[in-house]
Each structure stands twice: as C-alpha cells, then as structure tokens.
C-alpha positions in Angstrom: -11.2 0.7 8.2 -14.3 3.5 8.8 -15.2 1.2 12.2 -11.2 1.1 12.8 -11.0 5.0 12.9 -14.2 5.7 14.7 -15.2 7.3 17.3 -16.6 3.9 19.4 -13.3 2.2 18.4 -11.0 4.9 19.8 -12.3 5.8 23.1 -13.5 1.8 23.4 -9.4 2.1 23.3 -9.1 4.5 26.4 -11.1 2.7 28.5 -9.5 -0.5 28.1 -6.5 1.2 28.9 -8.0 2.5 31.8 -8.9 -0.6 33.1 -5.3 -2.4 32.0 -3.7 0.3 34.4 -6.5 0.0 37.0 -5.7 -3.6 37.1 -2.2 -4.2 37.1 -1.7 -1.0 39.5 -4.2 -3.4 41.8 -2.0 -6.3 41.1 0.8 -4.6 42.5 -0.6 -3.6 45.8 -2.7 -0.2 45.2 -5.9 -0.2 47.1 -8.6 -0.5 44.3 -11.7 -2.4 44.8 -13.3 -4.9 43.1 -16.3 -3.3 42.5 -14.4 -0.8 40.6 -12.4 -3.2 38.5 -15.9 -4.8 37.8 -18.2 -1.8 36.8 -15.3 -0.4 34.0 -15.1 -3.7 32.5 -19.2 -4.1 32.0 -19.1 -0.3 30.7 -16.1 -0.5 28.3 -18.4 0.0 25.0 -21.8 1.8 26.3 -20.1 5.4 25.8 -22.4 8.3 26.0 -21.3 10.8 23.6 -23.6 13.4 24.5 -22.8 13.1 28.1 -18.7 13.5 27.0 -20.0 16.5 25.0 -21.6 18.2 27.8 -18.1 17.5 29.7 -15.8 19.1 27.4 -18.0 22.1 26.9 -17.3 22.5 30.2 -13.8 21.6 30.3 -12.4 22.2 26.9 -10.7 19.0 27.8 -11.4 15.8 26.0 -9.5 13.1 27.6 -11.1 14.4 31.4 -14.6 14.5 29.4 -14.0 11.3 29.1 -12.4 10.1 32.0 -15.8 11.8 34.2 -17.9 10.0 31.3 -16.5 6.7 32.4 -16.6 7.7 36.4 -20.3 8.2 36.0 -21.0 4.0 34.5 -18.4 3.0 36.7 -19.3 5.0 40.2 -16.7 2.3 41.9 -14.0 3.4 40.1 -14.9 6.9 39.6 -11.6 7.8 42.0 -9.3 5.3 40.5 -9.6 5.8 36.7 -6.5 7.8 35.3 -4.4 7.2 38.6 -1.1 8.5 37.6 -1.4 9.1 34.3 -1.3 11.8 31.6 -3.6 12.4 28.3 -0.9 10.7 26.4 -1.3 8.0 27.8 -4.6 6.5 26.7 -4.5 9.3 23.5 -0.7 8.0 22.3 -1.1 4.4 23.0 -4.9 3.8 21.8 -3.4 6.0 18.5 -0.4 2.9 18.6 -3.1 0.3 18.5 -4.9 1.9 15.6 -2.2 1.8 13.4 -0.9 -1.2 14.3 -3.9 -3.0 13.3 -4.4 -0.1 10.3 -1.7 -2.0 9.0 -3.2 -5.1 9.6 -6.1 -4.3 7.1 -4.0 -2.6 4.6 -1.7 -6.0 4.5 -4.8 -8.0 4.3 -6.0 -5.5 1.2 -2.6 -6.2 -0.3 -3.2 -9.9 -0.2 -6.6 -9.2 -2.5 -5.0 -7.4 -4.8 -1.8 -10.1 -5.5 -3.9 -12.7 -5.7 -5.9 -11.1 -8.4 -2.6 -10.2 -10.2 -1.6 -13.6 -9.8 -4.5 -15.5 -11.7 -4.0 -12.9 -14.4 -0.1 -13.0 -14.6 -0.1 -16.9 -14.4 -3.0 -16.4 -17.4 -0.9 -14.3 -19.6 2.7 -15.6 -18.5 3.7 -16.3 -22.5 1.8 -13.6 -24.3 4.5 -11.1 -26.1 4.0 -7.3 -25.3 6.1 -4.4 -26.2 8.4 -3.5 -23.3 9.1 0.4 -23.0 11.7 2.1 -21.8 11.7 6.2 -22.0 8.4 5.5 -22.6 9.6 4.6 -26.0 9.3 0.6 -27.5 12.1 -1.4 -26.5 12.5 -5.0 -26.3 9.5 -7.4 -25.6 8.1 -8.8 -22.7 5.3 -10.9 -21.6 1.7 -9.0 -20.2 2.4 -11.8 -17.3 5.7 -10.6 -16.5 4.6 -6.8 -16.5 2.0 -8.1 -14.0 4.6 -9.3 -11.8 6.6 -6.3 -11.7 3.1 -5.0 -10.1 3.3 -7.5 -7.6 6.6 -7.4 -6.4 6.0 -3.6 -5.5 3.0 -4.9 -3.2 5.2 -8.0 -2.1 8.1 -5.4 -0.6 4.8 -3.4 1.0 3.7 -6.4 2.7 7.2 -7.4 3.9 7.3 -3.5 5.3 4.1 -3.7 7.1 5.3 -7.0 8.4 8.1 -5.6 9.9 6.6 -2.6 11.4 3.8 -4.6 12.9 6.3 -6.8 14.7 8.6 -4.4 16.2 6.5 -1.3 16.6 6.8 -0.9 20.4 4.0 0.5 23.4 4.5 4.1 24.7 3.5 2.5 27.9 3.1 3.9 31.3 5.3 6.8 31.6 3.6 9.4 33.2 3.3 13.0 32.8 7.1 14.1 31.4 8.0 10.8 30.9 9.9 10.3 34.0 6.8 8.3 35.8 6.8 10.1 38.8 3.8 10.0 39.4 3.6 6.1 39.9 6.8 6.4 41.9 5.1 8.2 44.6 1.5 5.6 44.2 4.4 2.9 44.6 6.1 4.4 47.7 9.8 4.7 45.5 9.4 0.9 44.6 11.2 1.5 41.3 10.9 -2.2 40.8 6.8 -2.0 41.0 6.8 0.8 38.6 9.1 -0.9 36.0 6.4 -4.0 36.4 3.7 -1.6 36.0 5.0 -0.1 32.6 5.7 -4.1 31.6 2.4 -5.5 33.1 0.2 -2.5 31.1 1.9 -2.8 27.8 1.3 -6.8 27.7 -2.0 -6.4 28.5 -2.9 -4.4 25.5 -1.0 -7.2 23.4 2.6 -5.3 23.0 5.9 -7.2 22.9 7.7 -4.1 25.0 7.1 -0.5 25.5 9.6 2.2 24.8 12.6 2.3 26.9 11.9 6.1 27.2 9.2 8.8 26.3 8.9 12.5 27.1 5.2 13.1 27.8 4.6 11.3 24.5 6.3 8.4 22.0 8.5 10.2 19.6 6.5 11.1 16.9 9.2 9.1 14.6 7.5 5.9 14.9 4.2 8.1 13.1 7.0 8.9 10.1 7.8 5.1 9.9 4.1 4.1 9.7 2.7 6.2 7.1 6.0 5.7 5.3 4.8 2.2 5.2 1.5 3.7 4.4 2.8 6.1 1.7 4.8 3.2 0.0 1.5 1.0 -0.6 0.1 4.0 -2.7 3.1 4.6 -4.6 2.7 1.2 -5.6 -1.0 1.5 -6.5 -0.2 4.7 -8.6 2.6 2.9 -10.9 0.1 0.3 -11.4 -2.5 3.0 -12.2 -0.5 4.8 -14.5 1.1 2.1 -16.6 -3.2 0.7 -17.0 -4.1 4.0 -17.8 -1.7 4.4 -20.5 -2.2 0.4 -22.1 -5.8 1.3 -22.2 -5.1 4.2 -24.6 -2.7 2.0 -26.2 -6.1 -0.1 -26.6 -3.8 -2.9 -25.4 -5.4 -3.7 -21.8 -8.8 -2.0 -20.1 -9.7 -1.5 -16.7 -13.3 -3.4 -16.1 -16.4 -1.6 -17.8 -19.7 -2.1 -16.7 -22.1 -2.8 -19.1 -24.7 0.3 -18.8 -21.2 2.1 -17.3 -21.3 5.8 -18.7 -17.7 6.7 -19.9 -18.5 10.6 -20.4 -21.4 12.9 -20.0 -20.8 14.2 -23.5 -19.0 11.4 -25.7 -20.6 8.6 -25.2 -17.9 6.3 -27.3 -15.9 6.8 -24.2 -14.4 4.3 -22.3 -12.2 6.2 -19.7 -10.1 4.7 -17.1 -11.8 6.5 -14.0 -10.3 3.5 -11.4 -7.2 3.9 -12.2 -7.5 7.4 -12.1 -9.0 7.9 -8.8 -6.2 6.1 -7.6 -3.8 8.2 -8.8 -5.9 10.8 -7.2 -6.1 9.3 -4.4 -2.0 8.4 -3.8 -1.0 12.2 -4.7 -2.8 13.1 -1.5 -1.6 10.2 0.5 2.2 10.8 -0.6 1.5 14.9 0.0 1.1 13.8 3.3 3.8 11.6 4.3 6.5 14.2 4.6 4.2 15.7 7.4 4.7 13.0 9.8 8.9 13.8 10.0 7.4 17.8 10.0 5.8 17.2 12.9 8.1 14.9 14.9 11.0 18.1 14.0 9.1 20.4 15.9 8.1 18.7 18.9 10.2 21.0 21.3 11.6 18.6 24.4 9.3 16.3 26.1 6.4 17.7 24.0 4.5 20.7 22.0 0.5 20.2 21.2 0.7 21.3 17.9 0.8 17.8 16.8 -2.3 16.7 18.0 -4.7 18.4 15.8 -2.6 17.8 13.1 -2.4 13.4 13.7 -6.1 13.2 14.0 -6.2 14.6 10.2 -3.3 13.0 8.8 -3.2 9.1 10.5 -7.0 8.3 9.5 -7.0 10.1 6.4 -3.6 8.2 5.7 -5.1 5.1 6.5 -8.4 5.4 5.1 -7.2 6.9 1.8 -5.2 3.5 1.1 -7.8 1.1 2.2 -9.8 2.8 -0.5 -7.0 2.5 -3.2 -6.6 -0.7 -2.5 -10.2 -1.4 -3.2 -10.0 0.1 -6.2 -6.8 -1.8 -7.5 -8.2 -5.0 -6.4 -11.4 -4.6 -8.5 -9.1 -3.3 -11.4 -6.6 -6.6 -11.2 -9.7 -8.7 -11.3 -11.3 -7.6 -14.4 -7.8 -6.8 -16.6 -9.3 -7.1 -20.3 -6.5 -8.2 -22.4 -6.9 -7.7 -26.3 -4.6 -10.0 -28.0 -5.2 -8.6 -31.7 -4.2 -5.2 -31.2 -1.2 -6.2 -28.6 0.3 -8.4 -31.8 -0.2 -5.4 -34.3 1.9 -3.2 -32.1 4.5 -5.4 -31.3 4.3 -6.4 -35.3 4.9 -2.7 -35.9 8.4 -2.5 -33.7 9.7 -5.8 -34.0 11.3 -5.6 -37.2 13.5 -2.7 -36.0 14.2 -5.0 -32.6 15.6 -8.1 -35.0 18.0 -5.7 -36.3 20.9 -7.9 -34.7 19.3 -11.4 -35.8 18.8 -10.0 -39.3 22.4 -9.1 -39.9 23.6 -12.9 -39.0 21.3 -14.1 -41.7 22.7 -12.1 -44.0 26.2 -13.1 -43.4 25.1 -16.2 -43.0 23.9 -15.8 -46.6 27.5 -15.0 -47.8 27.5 -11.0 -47.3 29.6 -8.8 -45.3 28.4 -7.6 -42.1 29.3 -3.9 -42.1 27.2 -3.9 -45.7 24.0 -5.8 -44.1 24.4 -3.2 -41.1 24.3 -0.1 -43.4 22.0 -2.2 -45.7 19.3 -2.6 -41.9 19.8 1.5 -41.5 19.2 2.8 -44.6 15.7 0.7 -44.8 15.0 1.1 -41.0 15.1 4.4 -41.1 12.9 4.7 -44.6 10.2 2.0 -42.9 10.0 4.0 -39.8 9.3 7.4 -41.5 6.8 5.2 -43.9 4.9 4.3 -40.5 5.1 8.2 -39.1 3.7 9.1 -42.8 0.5 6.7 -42.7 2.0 3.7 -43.7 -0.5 0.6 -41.9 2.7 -1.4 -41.3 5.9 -1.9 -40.9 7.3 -3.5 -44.4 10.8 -3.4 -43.4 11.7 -7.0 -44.2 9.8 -6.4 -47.8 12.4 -4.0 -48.2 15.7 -6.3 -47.2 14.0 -9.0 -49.3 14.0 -7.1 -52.4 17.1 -5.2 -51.9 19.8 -7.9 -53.9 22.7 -6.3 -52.4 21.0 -7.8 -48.7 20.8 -11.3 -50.0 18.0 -13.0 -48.3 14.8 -14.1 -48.9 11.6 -12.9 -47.4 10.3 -16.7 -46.1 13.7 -16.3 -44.5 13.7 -12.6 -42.9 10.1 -13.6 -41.4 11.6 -16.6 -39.5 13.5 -14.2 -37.9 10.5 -12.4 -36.1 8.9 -15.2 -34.2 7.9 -12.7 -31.1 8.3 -15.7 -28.7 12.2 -15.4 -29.6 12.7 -12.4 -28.1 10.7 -12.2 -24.8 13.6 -14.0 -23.0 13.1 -15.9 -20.1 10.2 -14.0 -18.8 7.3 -16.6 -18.8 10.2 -18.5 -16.9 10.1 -16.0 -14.7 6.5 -15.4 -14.2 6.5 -19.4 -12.8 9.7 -18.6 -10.6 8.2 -15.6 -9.7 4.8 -17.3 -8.6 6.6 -20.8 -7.0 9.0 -18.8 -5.2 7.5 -15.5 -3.9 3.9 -15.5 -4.3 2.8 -19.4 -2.7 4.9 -19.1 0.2 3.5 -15.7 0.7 0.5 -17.4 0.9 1.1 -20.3 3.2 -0.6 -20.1 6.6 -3.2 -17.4 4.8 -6.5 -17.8 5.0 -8.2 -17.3 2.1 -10.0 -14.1 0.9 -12.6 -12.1 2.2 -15.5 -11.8 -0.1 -15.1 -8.7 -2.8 -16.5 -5.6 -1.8 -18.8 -3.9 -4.6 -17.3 -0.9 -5.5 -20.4 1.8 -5.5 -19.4 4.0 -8.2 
C-alpha cells in the first residue's frame, strides 16, 4: 500500500497516461511521430524528482513540472505530451487508478483476515459462551459462531469493494471544462474521433467506460463511495476489536502475547490488549474522515473549485493506508485467538441457572406441582442467588436452593440435568458449518491462496 501511494507510482501514472493519449490521438490521425511515441514509453519510470522540483519552483505548477520533466527524457515528444488536456486529467484519473487497485489490496487483506477467523470459528464451532445483549448475559452461544458474526461484517466489505471495483468508471478525456473542446478543434469538429478518443484512452488504462460527463473533474461523489467502502472495512475491524478487548478482561479470550512482550512500563502482570486497541485507534480516524469526502464533493462550485485538491492528497492515502494497517493488525490478532476453556465454563456456570428458568419450571410440574407456584418458587431463589453472587458468593447455588426447597419438588440430580450448556446454544455450531459451506468456500473458489504473513514490528 506505501509503494501504491508513492510518489514513483503516481506520476509512473501520469505518464502512462500521457502516452495512452499520445497514442490513441496518433491512432486517430494527429501528426505525432514515432520517435516520440518511442522515447515516452522507454522513460515512463526514470523520473527525476529533483529536475520536477526545480520546475515547480519555477512554476508553482506541479502537473507542467512534470509534463517539462517528461519533455526533457522524451525530446521527441516534448511538443506532443499533454495535447489537449487539463491537469485533471492525468491528476483525476491516475487518483481513479489508485483507488481502484487500493481496493484491490484492502480486499486481498480482508481475505487474510477471514481465513484466519475461519480455522478458529470451525475450531471452536461447539464450545458454549455467554451471549450478551445490553452488554448484560443473555442466552448462550458458541465462541465459533461469535467468530462468524466477525466474518460476515468482512464478507459484506468484500462484496462492497467488489462492486465498486467493477463499476467504478474512467474520468476519461474531457478536456478543460469538461466539454472537450480542446480535442474538437485537434480533430477538425470530428465529433466522432473525439468520442473514440475518450473510449480509446479509457481502455487503454484498463477501464470498462468513462463517465458520460465531467466538468473539469469526475464528481467527487465517486471519492464518497470509495472511502465509504473504505470506512466500512474499519468499522468492521473496530467491533471486532472491541468485543476482543472486552473477552480478554473477561479473561475469556486474549489477543496473541509474545513471550518477552512487555504489557506495561510499570505493572509488569499486565497483559493489555494493545492490537486491538490500536485498531480501534486507528478506525476512529479513518471513520472521522469519511464524512469529508461528501464535504468536499458539496462544495465543488460548477465545473470545479481547487479546494479539494489539497485536501484528497491527505485524506485518499491516509484512508487507504490507515486500513491496510488495520487489517494487518486484525489478521495477526485472528491468528493467535487464545481461547481459555476453564474460565469460559465458570462464567457461563455462573448465568446459566438463571437462563433454565423456563426448563426448570416444566420439571417441576412435571413433578406434580403447579406452575404459577414453581414460577414464584424460581424468583424468590433467583433473586436470593443472584444477590449471593453480587455479595461474594464463588457460585451460583441456585439449583441447591430449588432442591432443598420441598414446596419445589425436585431433586438436585434432576435440576442439574437441566443445565447441560450444549442444550441451550441452539443451532449455532449448525450454523457455523452452514455458515463456512455456504459463504466462506465459495468466497474462496478461484482464490489463490495467501500471501505470506507479514511480521508485525511492534
């Protein structure tokens, strides 16, 4: 994503686009010789920087820095290179480009991180977990299944990106207000030649179409659906973040933990969740700067303003790059899940009493005793076990309670059949093997398979 974004890589863009137009304006009959077509395409990577420097000193004019930068490798073509165009069109369509294959690394990233949530859903598919709602305890699930819930946020990214890959369009060749005048008069009025210039250009640089119509740029819209797409991908990370950061002070599941890993400067017990964390920190600056995308495209007053361009040469890298670096993060978090068994089954032994509530009043009419008694019979004792646990009680001894209350009539052997905590997960390991036959393989058909792991540095 670093080489995506740099420098090289984004004027590397301008010239190619250069020599797209250079070629297909030949193709249609301007006078542009060989020798010219020739020297820009053995000069399209050796760029020198300080030379474009010393040209927009003097200009205060990047894009002509760079245009006189290329003229000078390329003396052919020295009188050909820009012919017709405007800045926007090697600046917005290079910036198209980018993104297009910004998302392209970010889906790729995505991949990582599902199949690492995979192995570890498919791994703990049938182990019993408290569910929460409110943040409070409510009825069980499976750690698999939460893992899928993960998942399926990343799935909908991909199937975002997917579709903004395929139909983002080309700004094209549009000239300077949009109303490719300019070319008109290279192409003597041939309207026809300057439609198949916009058409030849765009599939050159790999584009399905261009836009129908620009002003002097592409509406800055198709910026707010990218980094929404963008913006969406860390939301997910940062749900996944929060709900590890708050198991691992649950002490039910920890991030990875390296063995001479320092958890605190002071404390050195600590085991703190810093990945998870630095996503989160991460995402609330990515998200803070989705909304400045539809800013921006408000305020671009009719067929263009500039104070958009400053601002896109912050916010589309930083977007970009940002994310790539979450996903990093959540990929070497998914991969290394520690899962503690013992003190998941003590927790959900301390709620699920109050959670068989409905399966312990059947027994007791089953027994022979009224149900509106066995229901008072459950609240009296919930209520006096759960203030019992709130006082320093080590565990939950509702059902010791029932059992020795006569009036209930069942016996303890009895009550604890009741609490198996495989009975009340549902159909969720079910749903973890749907969930991976159905969604996640054919996801993965046609895919190659993963790039080796990056080491995170710190």
């Amino acid at each position: 994503m670093l080489e995506l974004w740099s420098p090289a890589m984004r004027h590397g863009l301008w010239r190619r686009l250069w020599l797209a137009l250079a070629e297909s304006e030949k193709e249609l009959g301007v006078a542009i010789p060989d020798a010219a077509i020739r020297e820009m395409r053995a000069n399209l990577d050796e760029i020198d920087f300080a030379a474009v420097a010393s040209y927009e000193k003097r200009f205060r004019h990047d894009v002509m820095a760079h245009v006189h930068a290329f003229g000078d490798v390329a003396p052919a073509a020295k009188g050909f290179i820009h012919l017709g165009a405007t800045s926007a069109y090697v600046t917005d369509n290079a910036d198209l480009i980018l993104m297009r294959r910004g998302l392209e690394l970010l889906r790729s990233r995505c991949l990582d991180v599902v199949r690492a949530l995979a192995t570890f859903a498919e791994r703990w598919r049938d182990q019993p977990t408290l569910g929460y709602t409110h943040l409070q305890p409510a009825q069980l699930t499976t750690v698999g299944k939460r893992a899928t819930l993960w998942m399926q946020d990343l799935v909908l990214d991909v199937e975002d990106i997917d579709y903004r890959r395929r139909t983002l369009p080309f700004r094209g060749v549009k000239g300077t207000t949009g109303t490719q005048a300019s070319f008109l008069e290279i192409f003597d009025g041939d309207h026809d030649k300057v439609r198949q210039l916009d058409l030849l250009v765009t599939r050159k640089m790999g584009f399905p179409a261009p836009l129908p119509v620009t002003g002097q740029t592409y509406t800055r819209k198709l910026d707010a659906f990218v980094l929404s797409v963008v913006a969406g991908i860390a939301a997910s990370a940062a749900k996944f973040s929060g709900d590890v950061r708050m198991l691992q002070s649950f002490g039910e599941i920890e991030e990875p933990f390296e063995t001479e890993q320092v958890g605190s400067s002071a404390m050195a017990y600590k085991r703190n969740p810093m990945r998870s964390e630095r996503i989160a920190s991460l995402a609330r600056f990515v998200n803070s700067l989705e909304g400045n995308a539809n800013q921006t495209h408000a305020v671009q007053y009719f067929e263009r303003t500039l104070d958009d361009s400053a601002n896109r040469r912050l916010v589309i890298p930083e977007m970009f790059l940002a994310t790539d670096a979450i996903l990093l993060l959540m990929e070497n978090i998914a991969s290394g899940l520690e899962v503690h068994r013992a003190v998941i089954d003590r927790r959900v032994a301390g709620e699920l009493p109050f959670m068989a509530t409905e399966q312990l009043i059947v027994r007791a009419v089953r027994a022979g005793g009224d149900r509106q008694v066995a229901h008072e019979t459950i609240r009296k004792h919930s209520l006096a076990a759960a203030r019992a646990l709130k006082d320093g009680a080590d565990s939950n001894d509702l059902l010791d309670r029932l059992a020795k209350d006569k009036g209930f009539g069942v016996n303890l052997k009895d009550l604890e059949g009741v609490i198996d905590p495989r009975r009340f997960v549902g159909r969720a390991p079910e749903q973890v093997d749907q969930f991976l036959r159905d969604v996640i393989t054919p996801l993965f058909a046609g895919e190659s398979a993963r790039s080796e792991r990056e080491e995170l540095r710190v």
